[in-house]
C-alpha positions as CSV (number, residue, x, y, z in Angstrom):
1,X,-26.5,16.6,71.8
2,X,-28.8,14.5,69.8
3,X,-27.6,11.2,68.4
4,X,-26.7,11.4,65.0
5,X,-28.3,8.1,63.2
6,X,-26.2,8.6,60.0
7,X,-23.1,7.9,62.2
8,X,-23.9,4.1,61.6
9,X,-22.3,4.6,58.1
10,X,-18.9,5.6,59.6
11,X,-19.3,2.3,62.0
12,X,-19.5,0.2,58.6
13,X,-16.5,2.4,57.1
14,X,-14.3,1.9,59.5
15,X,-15.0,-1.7,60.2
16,X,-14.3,-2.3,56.5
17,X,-10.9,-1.2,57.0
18,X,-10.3,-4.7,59.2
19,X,-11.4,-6.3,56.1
20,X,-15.5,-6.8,57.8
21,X,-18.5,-5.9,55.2
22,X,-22.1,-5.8,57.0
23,X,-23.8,-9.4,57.1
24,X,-26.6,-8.0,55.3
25,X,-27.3,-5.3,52.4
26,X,-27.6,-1.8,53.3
27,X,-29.9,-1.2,50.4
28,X,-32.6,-2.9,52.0
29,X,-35.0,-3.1,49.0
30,X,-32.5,-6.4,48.5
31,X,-33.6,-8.6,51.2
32,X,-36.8,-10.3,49.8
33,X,-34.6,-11.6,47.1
34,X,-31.9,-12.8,49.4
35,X,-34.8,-14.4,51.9
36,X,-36.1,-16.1,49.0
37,X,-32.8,-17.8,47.8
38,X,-32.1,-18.6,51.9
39,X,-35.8,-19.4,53.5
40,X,-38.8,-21.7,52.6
41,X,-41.0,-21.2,50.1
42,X,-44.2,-20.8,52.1
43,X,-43.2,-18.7,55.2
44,X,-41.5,-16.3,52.8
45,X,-44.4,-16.3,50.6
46,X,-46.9,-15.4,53.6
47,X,-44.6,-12.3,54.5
48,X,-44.1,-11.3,50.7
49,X,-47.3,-12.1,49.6
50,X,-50.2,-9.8,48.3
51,X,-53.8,-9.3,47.7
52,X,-54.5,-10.5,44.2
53,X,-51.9,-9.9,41.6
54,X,-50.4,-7.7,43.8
55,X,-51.0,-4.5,42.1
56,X,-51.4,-2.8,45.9
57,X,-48.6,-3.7,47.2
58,X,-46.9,-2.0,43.7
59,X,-48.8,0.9,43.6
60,X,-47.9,1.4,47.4
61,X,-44.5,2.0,45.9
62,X,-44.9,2.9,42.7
63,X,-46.7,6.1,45.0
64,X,-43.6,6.8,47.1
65,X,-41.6,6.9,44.2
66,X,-43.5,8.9,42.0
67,X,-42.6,11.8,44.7
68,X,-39.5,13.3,44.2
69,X,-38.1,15.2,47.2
70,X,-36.4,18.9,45.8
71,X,-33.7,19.5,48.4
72,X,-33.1,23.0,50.0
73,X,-29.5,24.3,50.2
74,X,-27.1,26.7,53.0
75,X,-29.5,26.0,55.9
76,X,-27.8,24.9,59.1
77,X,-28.4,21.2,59.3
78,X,-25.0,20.3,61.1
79,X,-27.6,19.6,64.6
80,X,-30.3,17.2,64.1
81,X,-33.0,15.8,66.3
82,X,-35.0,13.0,65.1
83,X,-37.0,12.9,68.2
84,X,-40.8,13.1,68.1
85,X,-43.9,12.6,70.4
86,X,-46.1,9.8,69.8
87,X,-49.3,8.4,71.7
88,X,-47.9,10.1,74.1
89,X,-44.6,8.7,74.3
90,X,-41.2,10.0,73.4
91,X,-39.5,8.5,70.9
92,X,-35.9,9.0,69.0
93,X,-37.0,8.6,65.8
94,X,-40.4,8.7,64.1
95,X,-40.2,4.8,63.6
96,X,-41.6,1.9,64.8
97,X,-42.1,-1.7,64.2
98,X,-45.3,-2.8,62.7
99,X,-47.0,-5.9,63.5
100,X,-46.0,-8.8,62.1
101,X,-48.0,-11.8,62.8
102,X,-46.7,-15.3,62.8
103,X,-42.6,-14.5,63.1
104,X,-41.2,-17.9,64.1
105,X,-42.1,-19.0,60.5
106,X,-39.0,-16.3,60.1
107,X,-37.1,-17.1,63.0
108,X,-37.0,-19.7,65.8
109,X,-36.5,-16.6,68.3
110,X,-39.5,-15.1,66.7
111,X,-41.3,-11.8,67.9
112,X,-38.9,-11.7,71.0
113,X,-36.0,-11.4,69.1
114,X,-37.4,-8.2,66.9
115,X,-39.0,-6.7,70.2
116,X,-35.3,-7.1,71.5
117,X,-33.9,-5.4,68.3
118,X,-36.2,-2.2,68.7
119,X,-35.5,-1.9,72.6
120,X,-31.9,-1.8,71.9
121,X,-32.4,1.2,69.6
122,X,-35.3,2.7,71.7
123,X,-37.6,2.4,69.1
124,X,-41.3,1.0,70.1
125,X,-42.3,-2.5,69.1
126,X,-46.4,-3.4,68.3
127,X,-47.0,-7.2,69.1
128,X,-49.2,-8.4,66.5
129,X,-52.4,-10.8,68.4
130,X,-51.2,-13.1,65.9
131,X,-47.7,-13.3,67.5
132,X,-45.8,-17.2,67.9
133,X,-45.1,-16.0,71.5
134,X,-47.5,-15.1,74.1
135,X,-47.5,-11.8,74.9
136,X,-46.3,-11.5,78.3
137,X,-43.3,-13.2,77.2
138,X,-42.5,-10.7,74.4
139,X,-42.9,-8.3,77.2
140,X,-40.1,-9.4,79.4
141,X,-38.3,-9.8,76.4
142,X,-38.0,-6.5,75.4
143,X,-37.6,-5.6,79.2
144,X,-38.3,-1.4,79.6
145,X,-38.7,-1.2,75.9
146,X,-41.6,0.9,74.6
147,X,-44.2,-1.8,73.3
148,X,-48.0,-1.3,71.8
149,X,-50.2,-3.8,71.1
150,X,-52.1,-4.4,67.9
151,X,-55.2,-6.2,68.6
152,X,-57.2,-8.3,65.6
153,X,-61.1,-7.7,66.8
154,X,-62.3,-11.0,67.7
155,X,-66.1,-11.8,67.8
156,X,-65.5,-13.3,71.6
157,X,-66.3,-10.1,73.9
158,X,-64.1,-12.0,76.4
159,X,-61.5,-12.9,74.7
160,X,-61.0,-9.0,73.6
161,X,-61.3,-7.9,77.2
162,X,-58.8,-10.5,78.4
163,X,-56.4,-10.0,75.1
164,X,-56.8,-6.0,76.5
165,X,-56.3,-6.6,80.5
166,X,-53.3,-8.5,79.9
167,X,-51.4,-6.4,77.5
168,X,-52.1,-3.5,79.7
169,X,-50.7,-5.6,82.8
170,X,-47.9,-6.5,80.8
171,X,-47.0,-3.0,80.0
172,X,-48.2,-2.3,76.5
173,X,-49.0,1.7,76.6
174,X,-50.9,1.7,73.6
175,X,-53.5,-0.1,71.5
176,X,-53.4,0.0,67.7
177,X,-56.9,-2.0,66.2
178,X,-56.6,-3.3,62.7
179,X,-59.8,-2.7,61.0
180,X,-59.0,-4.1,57.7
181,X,-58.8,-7.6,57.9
182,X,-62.7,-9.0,58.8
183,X,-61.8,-11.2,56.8
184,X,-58.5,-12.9,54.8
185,X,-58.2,-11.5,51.5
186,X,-57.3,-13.7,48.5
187,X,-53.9,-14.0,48.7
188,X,-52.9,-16.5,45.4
189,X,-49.1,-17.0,46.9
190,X,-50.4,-18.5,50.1
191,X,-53.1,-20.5,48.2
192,X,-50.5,-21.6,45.8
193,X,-48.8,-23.4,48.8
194,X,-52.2,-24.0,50.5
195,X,-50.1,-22.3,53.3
196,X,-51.5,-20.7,56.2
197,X,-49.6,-21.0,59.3
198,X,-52.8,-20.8,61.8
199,X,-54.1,-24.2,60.7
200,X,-51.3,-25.4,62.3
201,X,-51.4,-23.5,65.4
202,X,-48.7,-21.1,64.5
203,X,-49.1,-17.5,65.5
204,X,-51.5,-18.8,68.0
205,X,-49.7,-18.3,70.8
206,X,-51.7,-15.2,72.8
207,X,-55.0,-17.6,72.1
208,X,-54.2,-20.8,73.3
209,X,-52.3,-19.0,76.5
210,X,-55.9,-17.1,77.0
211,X,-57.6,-18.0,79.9
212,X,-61.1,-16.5,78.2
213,X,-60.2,-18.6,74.9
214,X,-59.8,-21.7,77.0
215,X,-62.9,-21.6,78.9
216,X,-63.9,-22.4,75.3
217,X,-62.9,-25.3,74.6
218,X,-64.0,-29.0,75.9
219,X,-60.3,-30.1,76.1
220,X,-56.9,-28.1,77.2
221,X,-55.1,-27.2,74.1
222,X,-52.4,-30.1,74.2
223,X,-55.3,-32.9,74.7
224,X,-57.2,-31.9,71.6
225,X,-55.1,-29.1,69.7
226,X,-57.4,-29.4,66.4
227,X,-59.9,-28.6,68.0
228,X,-58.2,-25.5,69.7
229,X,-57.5,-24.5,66.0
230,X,-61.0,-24.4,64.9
231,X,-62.1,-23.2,67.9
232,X,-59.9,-20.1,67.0
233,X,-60.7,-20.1,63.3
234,X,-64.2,-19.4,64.3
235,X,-63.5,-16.1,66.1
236,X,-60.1,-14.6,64.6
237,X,-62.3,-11.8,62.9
238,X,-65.5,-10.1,63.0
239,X,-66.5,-9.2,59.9
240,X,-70.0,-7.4,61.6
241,X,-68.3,-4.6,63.4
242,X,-68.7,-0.9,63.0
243,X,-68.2,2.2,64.3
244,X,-70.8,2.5,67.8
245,X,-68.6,-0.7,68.4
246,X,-65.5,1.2,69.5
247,X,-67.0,2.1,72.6
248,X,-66.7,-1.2,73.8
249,X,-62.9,-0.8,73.3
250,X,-62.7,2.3,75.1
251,X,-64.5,0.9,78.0
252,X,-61.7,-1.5,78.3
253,X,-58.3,0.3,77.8
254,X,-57.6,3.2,79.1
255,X,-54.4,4.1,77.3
256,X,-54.5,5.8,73.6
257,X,-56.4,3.9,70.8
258,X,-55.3,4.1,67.1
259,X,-56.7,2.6,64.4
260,X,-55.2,1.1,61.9
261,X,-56.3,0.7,58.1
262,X,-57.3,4.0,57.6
263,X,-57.8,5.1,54.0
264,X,-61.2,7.3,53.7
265,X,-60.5,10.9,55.2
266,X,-64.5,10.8,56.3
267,X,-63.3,7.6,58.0
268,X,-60.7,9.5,59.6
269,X,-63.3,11.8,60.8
270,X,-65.4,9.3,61.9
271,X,-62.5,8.1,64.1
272,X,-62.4,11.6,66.1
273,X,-65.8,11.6,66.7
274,X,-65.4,8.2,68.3
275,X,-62.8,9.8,70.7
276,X,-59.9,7.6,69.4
277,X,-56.3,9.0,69.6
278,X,-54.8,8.2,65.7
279,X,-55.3,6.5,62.7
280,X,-52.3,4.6,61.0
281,X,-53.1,5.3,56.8
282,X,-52.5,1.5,55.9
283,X,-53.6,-0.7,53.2
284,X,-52.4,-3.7,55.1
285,X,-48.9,-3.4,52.8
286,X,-51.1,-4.8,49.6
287,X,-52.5,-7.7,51.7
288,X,-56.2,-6.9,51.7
289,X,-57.5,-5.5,48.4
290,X,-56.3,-5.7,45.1
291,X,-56.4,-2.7,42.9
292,X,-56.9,-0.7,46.7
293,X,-55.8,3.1,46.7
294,X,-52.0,3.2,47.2
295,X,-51.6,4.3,51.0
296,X,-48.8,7.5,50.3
297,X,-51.8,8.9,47.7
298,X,-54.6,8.5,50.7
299,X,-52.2,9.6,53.2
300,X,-52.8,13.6,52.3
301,X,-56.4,13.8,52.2
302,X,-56.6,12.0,55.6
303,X,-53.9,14.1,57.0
304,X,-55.7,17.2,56.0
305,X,-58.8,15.8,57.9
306,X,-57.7,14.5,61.0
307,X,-55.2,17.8,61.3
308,X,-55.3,19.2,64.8
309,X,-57.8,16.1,66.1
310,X,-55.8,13.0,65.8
311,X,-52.2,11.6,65.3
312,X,-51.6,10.4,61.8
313,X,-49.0,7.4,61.5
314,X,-48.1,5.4,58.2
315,X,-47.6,1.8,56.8
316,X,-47.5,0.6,53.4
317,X,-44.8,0.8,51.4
318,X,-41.5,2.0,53.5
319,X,-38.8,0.6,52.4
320,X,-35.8,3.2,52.0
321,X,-35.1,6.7,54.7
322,X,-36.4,8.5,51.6
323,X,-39.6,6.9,52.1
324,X,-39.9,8.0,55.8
325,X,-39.5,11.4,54.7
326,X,-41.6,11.7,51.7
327,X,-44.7,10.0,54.6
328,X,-43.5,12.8,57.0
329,X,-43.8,15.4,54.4
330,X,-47.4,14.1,53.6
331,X,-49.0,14.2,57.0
332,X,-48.0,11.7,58.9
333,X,-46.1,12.3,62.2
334,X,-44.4,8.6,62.5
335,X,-43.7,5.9,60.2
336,X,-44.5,1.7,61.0
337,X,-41.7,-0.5,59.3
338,X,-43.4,-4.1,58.5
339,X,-41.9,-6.5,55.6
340,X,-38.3,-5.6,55.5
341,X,-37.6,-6.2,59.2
342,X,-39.9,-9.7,59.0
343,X,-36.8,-10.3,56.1
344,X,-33.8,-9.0,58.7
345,X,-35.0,-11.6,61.2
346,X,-35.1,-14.4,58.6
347,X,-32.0,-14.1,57.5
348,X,-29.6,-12.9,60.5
349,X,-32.2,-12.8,63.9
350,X,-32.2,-10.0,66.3
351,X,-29.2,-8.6,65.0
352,X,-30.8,-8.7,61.1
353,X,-33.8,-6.8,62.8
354,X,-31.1,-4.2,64.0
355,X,-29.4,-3.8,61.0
356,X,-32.9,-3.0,59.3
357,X,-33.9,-0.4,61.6
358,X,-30.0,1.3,62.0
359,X,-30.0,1.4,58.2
360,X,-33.4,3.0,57.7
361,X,-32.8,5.8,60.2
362,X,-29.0,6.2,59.1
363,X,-30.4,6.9,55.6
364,X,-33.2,8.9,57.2
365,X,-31.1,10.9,59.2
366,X,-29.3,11.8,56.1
367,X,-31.9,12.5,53.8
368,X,-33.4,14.6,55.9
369,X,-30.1,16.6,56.5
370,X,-29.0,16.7,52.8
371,X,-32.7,17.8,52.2
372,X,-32.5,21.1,54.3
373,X,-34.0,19.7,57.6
374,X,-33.1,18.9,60.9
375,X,-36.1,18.3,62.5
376,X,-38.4,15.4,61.3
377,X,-41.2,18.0,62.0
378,X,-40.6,20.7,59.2
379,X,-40.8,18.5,55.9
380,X,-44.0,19.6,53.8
381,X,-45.8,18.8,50.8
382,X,-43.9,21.4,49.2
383,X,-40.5,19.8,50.1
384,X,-41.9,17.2,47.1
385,X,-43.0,17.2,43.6
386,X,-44.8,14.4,41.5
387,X,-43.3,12.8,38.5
388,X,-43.6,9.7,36.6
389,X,-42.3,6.4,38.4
């Protein structure tokens, strides 16, 4: 029998009747409030803030909730399976963790303690480059746990190629490209703290650990770490890559390849014809460009182009299990979870992480069943309508 995520709410039930409530909400869209009132003002502003005025990061959600799902009635939904098959992997539940640079701004236990959280629920975990802990670390964290590894596209061809052999010896199956930041966008909350952690060596940790990094530098890290710094600054992004550069990625990994940042379905395209494995229909949650297409209205068309070629995941926006569906009935086969789990480890660690992720599929698990579905597979486009937000 397949487990039943919505069972979580009769473990909150009945440990209410011992007098115990849940640390944290279980309407997750609470949390930035409650990180704001509990953390600093600057690492809570890097994970909350936007592109601009943040009109993205609304019209990501002001797109989910424009959709209304219309629920079907008398089918047999007593049975579910959440499972699904992604990059090749099987996973209990179309969700993972998206990469969240930067975490022990969050939490002192960092990236370690949220890949702990998803390998206790099975759920796979994508190390951001930009992680606080190296990556091997986060590896034996997380111990069998299904990890991926999101890679920021230096300009240092060797850096790349030793970022890529060691997540593969460290068993990441899986290697998920962010195209969208060559550059940081003009983020006004960060600038309004003249906060950026990097400067002072935060979420530097895979860098200054790289043996291909280090060659670069005149001093070890400790001896002259400003230097290490700017020596990073100068290749964190590569703002002249295109497409024939992929090859040079596919030379070095031989696992799947996904790309992330996806919003054009002839870019979608272009990413078949490269011989890449998915695309993850992303706008970066907001973070990138203001007044950007909301990534739940791009997620159809790029669906509809990469049908049948390549696997089509989805970040942006999710925030609710009514969100997962309403991406699954849109195109995409798996969801990526960023902000609100970045919140769960700020306020309450590896177990705020869990709660996060129990309560998204619990309310998942029971939208989908209330809906007419068992299977995360069957929603459509025709399982929603559009209305005003």
């Amino acid at each position: 029998m397949a487990k039943h995520w919505a069972d979580f709410q009769y473990e909150i039930y009945l440990h209410g009747m011992t007098g115990a409530v849940p640390r944290l909400p279980t309407d997750l869209t609470r949390l930035e409030r409650l990180a704001e009132q509990r953390l600093g003002p600057g690492p809570v502003g890097y994970v909350a803030g936007s592109a601009g005025t943040g009109s993205t990061a609304d019209a990501n959600r002001a797109a989910l909730d424009r959709r209304r799902i219309v629920p079907r009635m008398l089918r047999d939904v007593h049975e579910r399976d959440l499972s699904v098959e992604v990059c090749g992997r099987a996973l209990p539940a179309p969700l993972a963790l998206a990469p969240v640079g930067v975490l022990s701004i969050m939490h002192p236990d960092a990236e370690s303690a949220a890949a702990r959280a998803a390998a206790a629920q099975g759920l796979p975990y994508i190390l951001s480059s930009a992680s606080s802990t190296p990556m091997e670390q986060v590896a034996e964290a997380m111990g069998d746990g299904e990890r991926w590894f999101q890679l920021y596209w230096a300009k240092d061809r060797e850096v790349t190629r030793s970022f890529l052999h060691r997540a593969k010896a460290a068993g990441y199956t899986a290697l998920f490209v962010t195209l969208d930041t060559p550059l940081l966008a003009w983020r006004p909350r960060d600038l309004d703290q003249a906060y950026l952690p990097f400067l002072h060596g935060v979420g530097t940790a895979n860098y200054f650990s790289d043996p291909a990094f280090r060659a670069g530098l005149a001093k070890p890290v400790h001896e002259d770490p400003n230097a290490a710094v700017r020596h990073f600054v100068g290749m964190f992004a590569d703002p002249a890559k295109t497409w024939p550069d992929l090859a040079f990625l596919r030379e070095n990994w031989d696992g799947p390849i996904v790309l992330k940042g996806i919003l054009h379905p002839d870019d979608a395209l272009r990413a078949a014809e490269a011989g890449v494995d998915g695309v993850v229909v992303s706008n970066h949650g907001g973070r990138q460009v203001a007044g950007s297409v909301a990534a739940a209205d791009a997620l159809p068309r790029v669906a509809e182009a990469a049908a049948g070629r390549l696997t089509v995941l989805f970040d942006s926006g999710i925030r609710t299990g009514d969100d997962i569906f309403k991406a699954l009935a849109l195109g995409a086969k798996s969801v990526l979870v960023g902000r609100p789990y970045a919140y769960g480890l700020g306020l309450d660690g590896q177990a705020g992480v869990e709660h996060v992720l129990r309560c998204l599929l619990a309310e998942f698990d029971l939208t989908l069943a209330l809906s007419g579905h068992s299977r995360p597979t069957t929603p459509t486009a025709d399982d929603l309508i559009e209305g005003s937000v």
